[in-house]
C-alpha positions as CSV (number, residue, x, y, z in Angstrom):
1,X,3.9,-30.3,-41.2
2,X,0.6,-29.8,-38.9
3,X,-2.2,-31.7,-37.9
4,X,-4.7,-29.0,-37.6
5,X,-7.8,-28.3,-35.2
6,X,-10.1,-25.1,-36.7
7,X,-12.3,-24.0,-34.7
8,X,-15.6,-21.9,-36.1
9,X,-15.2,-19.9,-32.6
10,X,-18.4,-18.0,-32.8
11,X,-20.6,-21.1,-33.4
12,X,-18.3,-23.2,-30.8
13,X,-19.1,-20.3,-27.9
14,X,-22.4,-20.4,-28.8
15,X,-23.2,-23.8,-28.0
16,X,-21.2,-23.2,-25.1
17,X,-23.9,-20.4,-23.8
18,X,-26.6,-22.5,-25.1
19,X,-25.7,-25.5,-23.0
20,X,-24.9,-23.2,-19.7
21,X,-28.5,-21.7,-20.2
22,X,-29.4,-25.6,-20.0
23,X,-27.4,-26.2,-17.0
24,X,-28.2,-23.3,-14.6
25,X,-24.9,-23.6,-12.3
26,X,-22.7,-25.5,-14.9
27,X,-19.2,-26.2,-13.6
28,X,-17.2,-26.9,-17.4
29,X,-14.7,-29.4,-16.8
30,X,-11.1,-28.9,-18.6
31,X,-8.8,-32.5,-18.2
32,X,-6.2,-34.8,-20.0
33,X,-5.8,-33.5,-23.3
34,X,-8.3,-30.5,-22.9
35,X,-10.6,-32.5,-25.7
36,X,-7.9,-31.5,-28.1
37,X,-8.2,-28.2,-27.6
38,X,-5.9,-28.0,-24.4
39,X,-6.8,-27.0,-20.7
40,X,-5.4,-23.9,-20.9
41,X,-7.8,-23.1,-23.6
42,X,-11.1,-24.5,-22.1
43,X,-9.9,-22.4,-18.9
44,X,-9.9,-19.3,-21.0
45,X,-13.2,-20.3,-22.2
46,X,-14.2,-21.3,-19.0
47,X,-13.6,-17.6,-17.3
48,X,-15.5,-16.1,-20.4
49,X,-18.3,-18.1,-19.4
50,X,-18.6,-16.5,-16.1
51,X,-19.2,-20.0,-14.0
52,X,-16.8,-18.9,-11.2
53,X,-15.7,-22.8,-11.2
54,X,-13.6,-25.5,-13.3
55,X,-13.2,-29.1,-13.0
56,X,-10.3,-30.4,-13.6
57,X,-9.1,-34.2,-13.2
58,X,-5.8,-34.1,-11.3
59,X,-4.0,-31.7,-8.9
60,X,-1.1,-31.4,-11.6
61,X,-3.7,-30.1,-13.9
62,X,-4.9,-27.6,-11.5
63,X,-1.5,-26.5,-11.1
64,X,-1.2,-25.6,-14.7
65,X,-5.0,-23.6,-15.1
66,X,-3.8,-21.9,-12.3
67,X,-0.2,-21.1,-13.7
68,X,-1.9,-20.0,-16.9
69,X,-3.4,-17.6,-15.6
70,X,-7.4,-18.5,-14.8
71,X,-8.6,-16.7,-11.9
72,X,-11.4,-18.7,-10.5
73,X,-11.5,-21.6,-8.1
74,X,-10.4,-24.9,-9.5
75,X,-12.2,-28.3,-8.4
76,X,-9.9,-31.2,-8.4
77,X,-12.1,-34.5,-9.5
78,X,-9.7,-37.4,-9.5
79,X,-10.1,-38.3,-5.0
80,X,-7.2,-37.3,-3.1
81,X,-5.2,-40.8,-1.8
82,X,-3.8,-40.4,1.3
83,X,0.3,-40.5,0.7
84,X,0.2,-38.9,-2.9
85,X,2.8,-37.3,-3.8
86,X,2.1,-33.6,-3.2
87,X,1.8,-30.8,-6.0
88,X,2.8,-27.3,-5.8
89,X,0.0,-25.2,-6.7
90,X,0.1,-21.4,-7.1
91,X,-3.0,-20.4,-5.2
92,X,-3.9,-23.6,-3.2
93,X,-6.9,-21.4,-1.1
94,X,-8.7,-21.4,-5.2
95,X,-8.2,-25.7,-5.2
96,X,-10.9,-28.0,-3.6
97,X,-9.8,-31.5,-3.4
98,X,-12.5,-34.5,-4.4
99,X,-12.1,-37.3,-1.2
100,X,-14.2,-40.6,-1.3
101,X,-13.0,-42.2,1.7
102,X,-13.3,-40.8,5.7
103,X,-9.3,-41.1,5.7
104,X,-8.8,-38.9,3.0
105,X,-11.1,-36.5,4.6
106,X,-9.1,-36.4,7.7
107,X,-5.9,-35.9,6.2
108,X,-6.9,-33.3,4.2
109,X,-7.6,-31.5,7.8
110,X,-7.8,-27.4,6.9
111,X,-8.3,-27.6,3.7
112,X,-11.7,-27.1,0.7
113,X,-13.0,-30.4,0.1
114,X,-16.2,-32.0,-2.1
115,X,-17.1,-35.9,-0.8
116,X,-17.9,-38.1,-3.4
117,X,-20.6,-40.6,-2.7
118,X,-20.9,-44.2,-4.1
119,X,-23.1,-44.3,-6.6
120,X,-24.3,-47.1,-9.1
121,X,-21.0,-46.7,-11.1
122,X,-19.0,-48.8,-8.0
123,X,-16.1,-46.6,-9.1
124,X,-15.1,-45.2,-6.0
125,X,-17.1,-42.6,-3.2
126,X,-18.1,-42.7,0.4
127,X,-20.6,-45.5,1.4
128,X,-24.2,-43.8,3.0
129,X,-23.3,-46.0,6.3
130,X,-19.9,-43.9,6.4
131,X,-22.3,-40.4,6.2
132,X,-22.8,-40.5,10.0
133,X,-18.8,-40.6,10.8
134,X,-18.4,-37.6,8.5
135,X,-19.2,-35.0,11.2
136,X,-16.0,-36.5,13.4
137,X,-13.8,-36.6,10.0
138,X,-14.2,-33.4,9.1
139,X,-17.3,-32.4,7.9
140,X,-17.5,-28.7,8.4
141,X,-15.3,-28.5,5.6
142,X,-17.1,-29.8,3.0
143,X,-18.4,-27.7,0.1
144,X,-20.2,-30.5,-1.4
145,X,-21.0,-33.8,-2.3
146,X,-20.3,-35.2,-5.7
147,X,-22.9,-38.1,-7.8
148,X,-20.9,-39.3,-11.0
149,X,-23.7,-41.4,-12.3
150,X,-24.1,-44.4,-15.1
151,X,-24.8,-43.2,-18.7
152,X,-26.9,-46.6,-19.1
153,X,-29.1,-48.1,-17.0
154,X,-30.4,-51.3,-18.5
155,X,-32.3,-52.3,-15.2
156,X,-34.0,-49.8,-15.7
157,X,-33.3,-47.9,-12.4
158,X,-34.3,-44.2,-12.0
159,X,-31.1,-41.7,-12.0
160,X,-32.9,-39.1,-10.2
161,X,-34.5,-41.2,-7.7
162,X,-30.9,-42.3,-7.0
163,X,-29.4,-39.2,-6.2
164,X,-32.6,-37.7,-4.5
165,X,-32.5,-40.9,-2.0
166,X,-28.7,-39.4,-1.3
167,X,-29.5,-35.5,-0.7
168,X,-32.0,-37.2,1.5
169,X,-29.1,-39.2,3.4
170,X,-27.1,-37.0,3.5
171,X,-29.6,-34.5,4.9
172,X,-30.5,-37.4,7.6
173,X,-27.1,-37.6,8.5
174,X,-27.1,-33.9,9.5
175,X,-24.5,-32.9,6.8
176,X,-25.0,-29.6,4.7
177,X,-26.6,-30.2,1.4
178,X,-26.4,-26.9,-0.2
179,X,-24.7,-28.3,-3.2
180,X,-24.2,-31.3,-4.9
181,X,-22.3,-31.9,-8.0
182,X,-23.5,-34.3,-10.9
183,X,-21.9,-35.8,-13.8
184,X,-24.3,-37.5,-16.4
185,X,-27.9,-36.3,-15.5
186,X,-29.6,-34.6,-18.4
187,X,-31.3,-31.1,-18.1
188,X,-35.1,-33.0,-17.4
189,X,-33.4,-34.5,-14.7
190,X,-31.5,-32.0,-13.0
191,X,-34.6,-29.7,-13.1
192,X,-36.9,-32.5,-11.2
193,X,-34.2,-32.4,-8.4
194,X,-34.3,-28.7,-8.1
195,X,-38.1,-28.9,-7.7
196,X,-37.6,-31.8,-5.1
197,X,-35.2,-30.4,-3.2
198,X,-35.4,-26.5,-2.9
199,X,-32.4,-25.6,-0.5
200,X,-29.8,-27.2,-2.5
201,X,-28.0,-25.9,-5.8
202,X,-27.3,-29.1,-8.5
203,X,-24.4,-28.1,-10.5
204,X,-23.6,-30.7,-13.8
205,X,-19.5,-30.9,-14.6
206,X,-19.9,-31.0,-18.3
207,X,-16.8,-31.3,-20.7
208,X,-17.7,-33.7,-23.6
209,X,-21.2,-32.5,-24.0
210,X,-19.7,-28.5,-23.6
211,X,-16.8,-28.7,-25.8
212,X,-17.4,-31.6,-28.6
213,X,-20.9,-31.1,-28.6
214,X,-21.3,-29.5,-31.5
215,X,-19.4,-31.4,-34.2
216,X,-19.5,-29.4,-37.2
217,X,-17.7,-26.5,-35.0
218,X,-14.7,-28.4,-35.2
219,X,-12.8,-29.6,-37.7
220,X,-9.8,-31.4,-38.0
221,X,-7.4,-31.3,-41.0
222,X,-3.6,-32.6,-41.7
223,X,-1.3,-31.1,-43.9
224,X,0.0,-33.3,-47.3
225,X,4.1,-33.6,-47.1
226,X,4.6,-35.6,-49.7
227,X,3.1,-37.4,-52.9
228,X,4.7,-40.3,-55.1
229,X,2.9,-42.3,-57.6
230,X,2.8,-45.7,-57.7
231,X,2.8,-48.6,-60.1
232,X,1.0,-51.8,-59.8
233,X,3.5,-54.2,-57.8
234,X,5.8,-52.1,-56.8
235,X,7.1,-52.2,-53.0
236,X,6.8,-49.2,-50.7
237,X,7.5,-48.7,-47.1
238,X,9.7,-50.1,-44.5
239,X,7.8,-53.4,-45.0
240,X,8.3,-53.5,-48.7
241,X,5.2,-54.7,-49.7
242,X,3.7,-54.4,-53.1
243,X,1.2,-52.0,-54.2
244,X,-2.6,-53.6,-55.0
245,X,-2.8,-51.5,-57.8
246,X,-1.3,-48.4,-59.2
247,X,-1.8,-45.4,-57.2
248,X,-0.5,-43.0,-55.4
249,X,1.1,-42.9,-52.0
250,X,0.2,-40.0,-49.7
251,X,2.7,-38.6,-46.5
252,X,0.7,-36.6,-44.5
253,X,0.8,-35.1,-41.1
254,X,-0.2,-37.2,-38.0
255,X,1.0,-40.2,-36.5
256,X,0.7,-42.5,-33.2
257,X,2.7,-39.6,-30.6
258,X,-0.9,-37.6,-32.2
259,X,-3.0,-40.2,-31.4
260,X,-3.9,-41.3,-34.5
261,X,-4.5,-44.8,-35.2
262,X,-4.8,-45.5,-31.7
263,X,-7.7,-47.1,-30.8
264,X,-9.6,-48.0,-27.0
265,X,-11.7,-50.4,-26.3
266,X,-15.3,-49.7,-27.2
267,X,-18.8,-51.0,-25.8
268,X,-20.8,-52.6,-28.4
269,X,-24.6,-53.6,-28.6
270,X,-26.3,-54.6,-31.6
271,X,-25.7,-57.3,-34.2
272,X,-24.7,-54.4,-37.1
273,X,-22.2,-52.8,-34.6
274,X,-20.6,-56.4,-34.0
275,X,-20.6,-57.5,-37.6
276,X,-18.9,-54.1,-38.7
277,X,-16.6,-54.9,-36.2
278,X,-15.7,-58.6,-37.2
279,X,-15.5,-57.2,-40.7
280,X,-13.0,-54.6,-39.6
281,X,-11.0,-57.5,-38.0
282,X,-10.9,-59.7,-41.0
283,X,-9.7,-57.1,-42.7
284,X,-6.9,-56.0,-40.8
285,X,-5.7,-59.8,-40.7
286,X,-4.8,-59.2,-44.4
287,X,-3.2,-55.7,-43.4
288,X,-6.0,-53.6,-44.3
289,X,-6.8,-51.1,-42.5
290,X,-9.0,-47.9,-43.4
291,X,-7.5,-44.3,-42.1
292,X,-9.5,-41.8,-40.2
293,X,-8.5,-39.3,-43.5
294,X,-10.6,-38.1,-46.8
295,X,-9.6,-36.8,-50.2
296,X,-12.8,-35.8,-51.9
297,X,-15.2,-37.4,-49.7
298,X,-13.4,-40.9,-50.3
299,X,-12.1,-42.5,-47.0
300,X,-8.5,-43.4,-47.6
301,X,-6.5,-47.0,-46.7
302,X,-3.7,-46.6,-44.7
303,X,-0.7,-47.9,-46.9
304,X,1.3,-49.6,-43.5
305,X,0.7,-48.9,-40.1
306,X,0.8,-45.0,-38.7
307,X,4.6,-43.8,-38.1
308,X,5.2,-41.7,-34.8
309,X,4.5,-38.4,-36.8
310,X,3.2,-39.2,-39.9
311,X,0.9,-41.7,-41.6
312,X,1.3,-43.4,-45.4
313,X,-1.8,-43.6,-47.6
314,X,-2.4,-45.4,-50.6
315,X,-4.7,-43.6,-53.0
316,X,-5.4,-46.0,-56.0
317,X,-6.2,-45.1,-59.6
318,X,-5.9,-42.6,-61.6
319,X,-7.7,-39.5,-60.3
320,X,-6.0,-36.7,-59.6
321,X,-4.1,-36.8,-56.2
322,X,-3.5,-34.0,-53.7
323,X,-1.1,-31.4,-54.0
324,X,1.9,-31.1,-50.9
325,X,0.3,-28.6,-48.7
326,X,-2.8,-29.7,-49.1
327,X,-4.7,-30.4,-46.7
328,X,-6.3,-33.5,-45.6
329,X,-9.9,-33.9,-43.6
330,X,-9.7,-36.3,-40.8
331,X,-12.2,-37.7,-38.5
332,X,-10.5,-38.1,-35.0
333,X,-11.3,-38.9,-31.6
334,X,-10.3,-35.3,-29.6
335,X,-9.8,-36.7,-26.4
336,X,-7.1,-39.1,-27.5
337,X,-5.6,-36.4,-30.6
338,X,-2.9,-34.1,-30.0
339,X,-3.1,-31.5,-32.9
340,X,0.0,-29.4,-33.4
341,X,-2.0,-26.3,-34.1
342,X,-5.6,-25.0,-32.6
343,X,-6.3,-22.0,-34.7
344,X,-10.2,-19.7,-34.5
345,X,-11.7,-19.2,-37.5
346,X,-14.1,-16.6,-37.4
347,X,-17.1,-15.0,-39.5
């Protein structure tokens, strides 16, 4: 009873060196689920890589990299608060703590720290008028300062240009400038700034692009539990509702405590992309909804609504159905999927 993630290991690492080759001074980044593949594992992977670093997203994550045994230093990425609750970590010299206010700079007094700078995002980050009070917070503890940047820019503004203008502030204010971390600057980019500004090392945090970016390394499969066939009108399920047509109903593995029909909210542009959507809509006020699964190359309707561990499918007609312990291809979203199993498979 497993929702499976297989993993074609050799192809996987080697978009993995590929990328790093891309990103002279890479810093992976390991957080949340570990993009279904857990941050333990993208820690190993990280310490095969040889980048020295890993980006994680809180201090309770860092904790656990470190407890698992990953023997580099471990950059923290959500900003320390002042008054959070603190974390026991097993090395804490290895951690460097993200601040984006002059407060949490002084209260991390003594310890590593990266400043994160305001950007076009509005997120969160150091304004440049709070540069020049950095010296008297603190500043000669600071390892870097961090850009997370946009991924659109519909006014058309110039992503380089923006964080060039704040190595120069930053210089200006009299502040080290020997590294800055980006997130979201493509390779073109990163290499302009390198040309523009010779004394300081640019190092990308990639995890989506490093670990999901090649798709057809991954693939994600769930195990058939049980098959029962169906007649036309007959009721299934806790909601006894009749069957459209005679079929047959498939329990397979995964369910809402995976992630799976669980959906976020997505950005949409385009008429296409909004009619599809309104489409989808319609048809889930009649209770139809398609599943994320396949059985041979035909997307399959969910028969109700995902339980906690598994999900019901209705496969109509007459063709042959699946055997139990077959296995299922599903399309998932990794960051929000918690597979029971992560296995290599290898050439």
């Amino acid at each position: 009873m497993t929702l499976s993630l297989y993993v074609d290991t050799d192809r996987w690492r080697g978009h993995q060196r590929a990328l790093l080759a891309e990103f002279p001074g890479l810093v992976p980044v390991a957080k949340g689920n570990g993009y279904g593949l857990g941050n333990r594992r993208l820690a190993g992977e990280a310490e095969l890589l040889g980048t020295g670093l890993l980006a994680v997203g809180t201090a309770v994550e860092a904790a656990e990299v470190l407890a698992g045994g990953y023997p580099g230093e471990v950059l923290v990425l959500t900003p320390y608060r002042v008054g959070e609750p603190a974390v026991e970590l097993p090395d804490p010299g290895r951690v460097v703590r993200t601040v984006g206010s002059l407060e949490a700079l002084r209260a991390l007094a003594g310890g590593r720290v990266v400043v994160e700078c305001m950007t076009g995002m509005r997120r969160h980050g150091i304004a440049r008028t709070d540069l020049a009070h950095c010296a008297e917070a603190g500043a000669e503890r600071v390892e870097g300062f961090a850009l997370h940047l946009p991924l659109d820019r519909p006014d058309g503004s110039d992503p380089v240009a923006e964080v060039s203008d704040w190595v120069a502030a930053i210089g200006a204010a009299g502040l080290p400038t020997g590294a800055v971390f980006l997130s979201h600057l493509g390779a073109a980019g990163v290499a302009e700034l390198a040309g523009r500004h010779p004394g300081t090392a640019f190092r990308s945090r990639i995890g989506t692009r490093l670990w999901l970016g090649d798709v057809a390394a991954l693939e994600a499969r769930a195990t058939v539990l049980d098959v029962t066939a169906l007649g036309k009108g007959e009721r299934y399920g806790y909601r006894q509702r009749r069957a459209p047509a005679a079929g047959h109903l498939l329990v397979v593995s995964g369910g809402t405590a995976h992630g799976i029909g669980m959906e976020t909210p997505k950005y949409v542009q385009g008429l296409l992309p909004r009619a599809k959507g309104i489409a989808r809509a319609g048809l889930a006020a009649f209770n139809r909804t398609l599943s994320p699964y396949q059985w041979n190359g035909r997307q399959l309707w969910f028969a109700e609504p995902p339980h906690m561990q598994v999900s019901i499918l209705f496969l109509p007609g007459t063709s042959k159905p699946p055997a139990v312990g077959d296995e299922l291809a599903v399309t998932v979203r990794h960051t929000t999927t918690h597979f029971d199993v992560v296995a290599d498979r290898q050439a």
